[in-house]
C-alpha positions, -999 to +999 in steps of 0.1 A: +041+315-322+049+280-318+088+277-314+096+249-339+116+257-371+126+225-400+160+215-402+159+213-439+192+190-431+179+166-411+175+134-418+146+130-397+109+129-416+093+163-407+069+146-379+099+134-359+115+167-362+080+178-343+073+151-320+110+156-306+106+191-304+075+191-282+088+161-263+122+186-257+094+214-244+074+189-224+109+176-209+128+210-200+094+224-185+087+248-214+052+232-217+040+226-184+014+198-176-019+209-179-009+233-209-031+238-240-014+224-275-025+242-306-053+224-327-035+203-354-052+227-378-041+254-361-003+241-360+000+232-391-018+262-402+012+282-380+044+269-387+034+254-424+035+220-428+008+195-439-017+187-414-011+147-415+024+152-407+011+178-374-014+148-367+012+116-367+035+138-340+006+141-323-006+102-324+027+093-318+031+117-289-002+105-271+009+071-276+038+073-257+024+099-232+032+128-232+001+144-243-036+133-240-065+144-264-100+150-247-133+159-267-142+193-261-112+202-240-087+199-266-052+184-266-032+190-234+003+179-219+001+151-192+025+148-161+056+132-176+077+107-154+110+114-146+123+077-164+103+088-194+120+126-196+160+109-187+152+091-219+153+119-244 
């Protein structure tokens, strides 16, 4: 089970809520470089939520790094610099 739960209080949109959730778990060394991230199917099939929102985190999580898509390997976490983790 992926650990992400909505804060229904929030004022965050739902796809921050998740792209600062796996950026936490890439950060404190929950999700380790190298690791295996759920299809975006597969997530949003998991924890609920609509698949486009699953796929912006994503985009928006490659684009700044922290993960890296690769055709028939899947979506994995990259090695995360130590500037880029003091800033969340």
């Amino acid at each position: 089970m992926f650990p992400f739960e909505v804060d229904p209080t929030s004022d965050l949109p739902l796809w921050v809520q998740l792209r600062n959730r796996i950026a936490y778990l890439i950060n404190d060394g929950t999700l380790a470089p190298g690791d295996k991230l759920p299809t975006v199917r597969g997530l949003a099939s998991e924890i609920s939520i609509n698949y486009n929102t699953v796929n912006k985190a994503y985009i928006r999580l490659m684009d700044e790094g922290y993960i890296e898509s690769r055709p028939g390997k899947g979506t994995t976490v990259r090695e995360v610099s130590p500037e880029k983790s003091e800033k969340l």
